[in-house]
C-alpha positions in Angstrom: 104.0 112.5 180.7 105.8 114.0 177.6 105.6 112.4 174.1 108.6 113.7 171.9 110.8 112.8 169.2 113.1 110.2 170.3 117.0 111.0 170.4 120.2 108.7 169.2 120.2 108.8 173.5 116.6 107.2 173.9 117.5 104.2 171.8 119.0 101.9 174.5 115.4 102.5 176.5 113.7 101.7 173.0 116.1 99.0 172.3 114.8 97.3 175.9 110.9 98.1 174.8 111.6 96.6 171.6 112.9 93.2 173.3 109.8 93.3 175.4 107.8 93.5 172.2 109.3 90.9 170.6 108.8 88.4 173.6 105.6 89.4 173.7 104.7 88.6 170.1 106.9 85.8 170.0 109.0 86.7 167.8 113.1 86.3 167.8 115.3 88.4 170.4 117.0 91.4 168.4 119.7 91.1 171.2 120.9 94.3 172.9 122.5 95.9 169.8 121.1 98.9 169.6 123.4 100.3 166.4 120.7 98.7 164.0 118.3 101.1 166.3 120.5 104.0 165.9 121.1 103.5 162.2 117.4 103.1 161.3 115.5 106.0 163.6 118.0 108.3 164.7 120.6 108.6 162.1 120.5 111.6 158.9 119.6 108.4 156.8 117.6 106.9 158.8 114.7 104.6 157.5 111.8 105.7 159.6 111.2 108.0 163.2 110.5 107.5 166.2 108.3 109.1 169.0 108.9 108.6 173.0 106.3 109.3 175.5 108.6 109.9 178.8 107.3 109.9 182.6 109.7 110.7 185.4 112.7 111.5 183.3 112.4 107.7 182.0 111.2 106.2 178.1 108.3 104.4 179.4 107.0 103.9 175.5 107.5 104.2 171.9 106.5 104.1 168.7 108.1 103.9 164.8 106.3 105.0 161.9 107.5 106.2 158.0 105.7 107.4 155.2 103.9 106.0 153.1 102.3 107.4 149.8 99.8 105.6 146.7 100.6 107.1 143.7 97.0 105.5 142.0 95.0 107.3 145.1 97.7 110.4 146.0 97.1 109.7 149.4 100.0 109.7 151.9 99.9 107.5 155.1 102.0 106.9 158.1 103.2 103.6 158.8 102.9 102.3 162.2 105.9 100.1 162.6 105.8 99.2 166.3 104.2 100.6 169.2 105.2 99.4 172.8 104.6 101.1 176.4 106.8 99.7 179.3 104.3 96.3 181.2 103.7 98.7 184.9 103.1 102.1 182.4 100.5 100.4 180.1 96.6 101.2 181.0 97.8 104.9 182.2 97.1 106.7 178.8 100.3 106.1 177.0 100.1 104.4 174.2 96.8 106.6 173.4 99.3 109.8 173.8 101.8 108.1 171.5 98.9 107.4 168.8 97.4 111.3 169.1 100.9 112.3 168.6 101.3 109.8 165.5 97.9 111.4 164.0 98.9 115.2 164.7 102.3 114.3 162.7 99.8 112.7 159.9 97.6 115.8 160.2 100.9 118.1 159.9 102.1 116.2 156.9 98.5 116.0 155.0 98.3 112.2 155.3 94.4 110.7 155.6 95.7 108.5 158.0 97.4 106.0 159.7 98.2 102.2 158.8 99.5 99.2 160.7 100.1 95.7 161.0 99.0 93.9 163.8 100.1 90.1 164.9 97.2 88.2 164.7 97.7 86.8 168.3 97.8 90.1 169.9 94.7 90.1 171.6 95.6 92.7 174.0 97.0 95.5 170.8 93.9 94.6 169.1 91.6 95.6 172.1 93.7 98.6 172.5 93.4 99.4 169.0 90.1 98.8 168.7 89.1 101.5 171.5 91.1 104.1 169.9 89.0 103.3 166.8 91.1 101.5 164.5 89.2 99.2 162.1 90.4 95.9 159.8 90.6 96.8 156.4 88.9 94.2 154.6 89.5 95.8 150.9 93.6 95.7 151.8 95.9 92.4 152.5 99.0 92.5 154.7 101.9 90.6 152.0 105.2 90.5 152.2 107.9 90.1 149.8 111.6 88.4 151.2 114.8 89.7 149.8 117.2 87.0 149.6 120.4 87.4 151.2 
């Protein structure tokens, strides 16, 4: 298995993981339009990156993650936006290889760490989170902010 930076060409496989996702954490189908996809990961403006781990030529997971920095604590963080490894791929090591190769881009950029939001009825991301070490922040609150249309 190979985890790499995922190309414009990987986003149809990471369009399909992503509608996996979603089903699994119920939330609404983002329908097989992967321009959004395209746009946000693998475009010169794009709004965050994307890493791949490939087996046998195929995308078998992926995950999204941007920068964040604190201006009141100069620290600099990634962003874990979504992290998904194909149903008959998970349990073999891959989202672990996706998360080492989040942290060694943290490392590379001087971050302190790595953030994420978790659905709170994902019992099976927080048991695999919870091996890898990942803790709940109980000084910090997830909120969120809507933009009106």
């Amino acid at each position: 298995m190979e985890v790499r930076a995922a190309t414009a060409e990987d986003m149809v496989a990471v369009g399909q993981l992503s509608r996996e996702l979603a089903r699994y954490v119920q939330d609404p189908d983002p329908g097989t339009d992967i321009a959004g996809l395209r746009d946000g990961l693998a475009s010169p403006e794009r709004w965050g990156d994307c890493l791949v781990a490939v087996s046998g030529g195929h995308v078998v997971g992926f995950a999204t993650y941007c920068r964040i920095f604190e201006a009141h604590t100069r620290e600099k963080r990634l962003w874990l936006g979504d992290l998904c490894v194909q149903a008959d791929s998970r349990r073999q090591g891959v989202g672990r290889a996706l998360v080492t190769a989040l942290r060694d881009v943290a490392l590379s950029l001087g971050c302190v760490g790595l953030t994420l939001e978790l659905a709170r009825g994902n019992i099976m991301g927080r048991r695999f989170y919870e091996r890898i070490g990942a803790r709940a922040a109980d000084d910090v609150q997830v909120l969120r902010i809507s933009c009106p249309p």
